[in-house]
C-alpha positions in Angstrom: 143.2 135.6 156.1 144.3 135.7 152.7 143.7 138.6 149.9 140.9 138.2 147.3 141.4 137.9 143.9 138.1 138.2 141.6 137.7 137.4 138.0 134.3 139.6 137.4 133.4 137.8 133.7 134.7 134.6 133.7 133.9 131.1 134.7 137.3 128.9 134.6 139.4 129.6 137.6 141.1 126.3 136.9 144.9 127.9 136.4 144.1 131.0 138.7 143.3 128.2 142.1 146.2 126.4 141.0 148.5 129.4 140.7 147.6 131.3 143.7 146.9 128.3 146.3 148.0 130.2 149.2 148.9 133.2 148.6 145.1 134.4 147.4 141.3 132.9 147.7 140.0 133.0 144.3 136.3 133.8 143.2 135.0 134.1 139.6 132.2 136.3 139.3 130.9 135.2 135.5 129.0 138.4 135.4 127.8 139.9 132.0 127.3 143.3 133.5 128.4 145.5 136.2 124.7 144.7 137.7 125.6 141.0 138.1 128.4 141.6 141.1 127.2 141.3 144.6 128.4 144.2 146.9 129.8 141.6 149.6 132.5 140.1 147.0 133.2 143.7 145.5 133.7 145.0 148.8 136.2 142.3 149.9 138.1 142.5 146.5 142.0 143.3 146.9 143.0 142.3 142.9 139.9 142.7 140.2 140.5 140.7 136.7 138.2 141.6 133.8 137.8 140.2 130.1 135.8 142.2 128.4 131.8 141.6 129.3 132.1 144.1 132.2 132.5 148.2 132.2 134.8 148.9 135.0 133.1 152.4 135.5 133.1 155.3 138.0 130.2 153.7 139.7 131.6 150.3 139.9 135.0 151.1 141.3 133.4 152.8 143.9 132.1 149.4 145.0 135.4 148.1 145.1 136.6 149.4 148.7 139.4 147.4 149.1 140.3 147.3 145.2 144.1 148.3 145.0 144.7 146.7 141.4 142.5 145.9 138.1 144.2 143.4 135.9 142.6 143.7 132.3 142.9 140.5 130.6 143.7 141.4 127.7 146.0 144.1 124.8 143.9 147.4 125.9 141.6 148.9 128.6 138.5 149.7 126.5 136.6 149.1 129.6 138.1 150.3 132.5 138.1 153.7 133.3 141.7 154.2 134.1 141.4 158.3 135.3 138.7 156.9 137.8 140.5 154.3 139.1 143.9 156.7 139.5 141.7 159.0 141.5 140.9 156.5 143.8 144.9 155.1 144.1 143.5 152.0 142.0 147.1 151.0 139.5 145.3 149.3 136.6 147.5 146.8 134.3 147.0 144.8 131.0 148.5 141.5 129.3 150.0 143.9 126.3 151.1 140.6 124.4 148.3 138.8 125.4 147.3 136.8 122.0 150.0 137.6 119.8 151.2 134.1 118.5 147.3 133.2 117.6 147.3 136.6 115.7 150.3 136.4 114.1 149.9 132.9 113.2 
């Protein structure tokens, strides 16, 4: 059985399938809120990726039972909850360049 990776706010999971064929199944949530995400795919999460709709909270990491990394897609983690998710052994990482060309250009 392979690991599950979850976008929670986002729809296009057409270079995530392609890239992880095999090694992950892939499931995009396209949630707008933390209210949105169904305990079952939560629960069974083993990498979370979030944009920016979604507040990675206290209360939503502890849905996330088999969570061992958040990937915030994008510079900063202005909604994740990064002391939260070190207490619960959670790493969290971001894209630090992620836009850079389109803003400097």
């Amino acid at each position: 059985m392979l690991p599950s990776y979850i976008c929670l706010d986002s729809v296009d999971d057409s270079v995530e399938r392609r890239v992880l064929q095999g090694v992950a199944t892939v499931r995009m949530c396209g949630a707008k809120s933390a209210s949105d995400l169904d305990e079952r795919t939560l629960d069974a999460a083993r990498v979370v990726a979030v944009w920016h709709c979604v507040r990675v909270d206290a209360a939503l990491l502890s849905r996330m039972r088999s969570c061992v990394l958040i990937v915030r897609m994008g510079v900063g983690y202005d909604n994740v909850d990064v002391r939260a998710a070190g207490k619960l052994g959670i790493r969290v990482a971001n894209i630090p360049d992620y836009g850079s060309e389109e803003v400097a250009d």
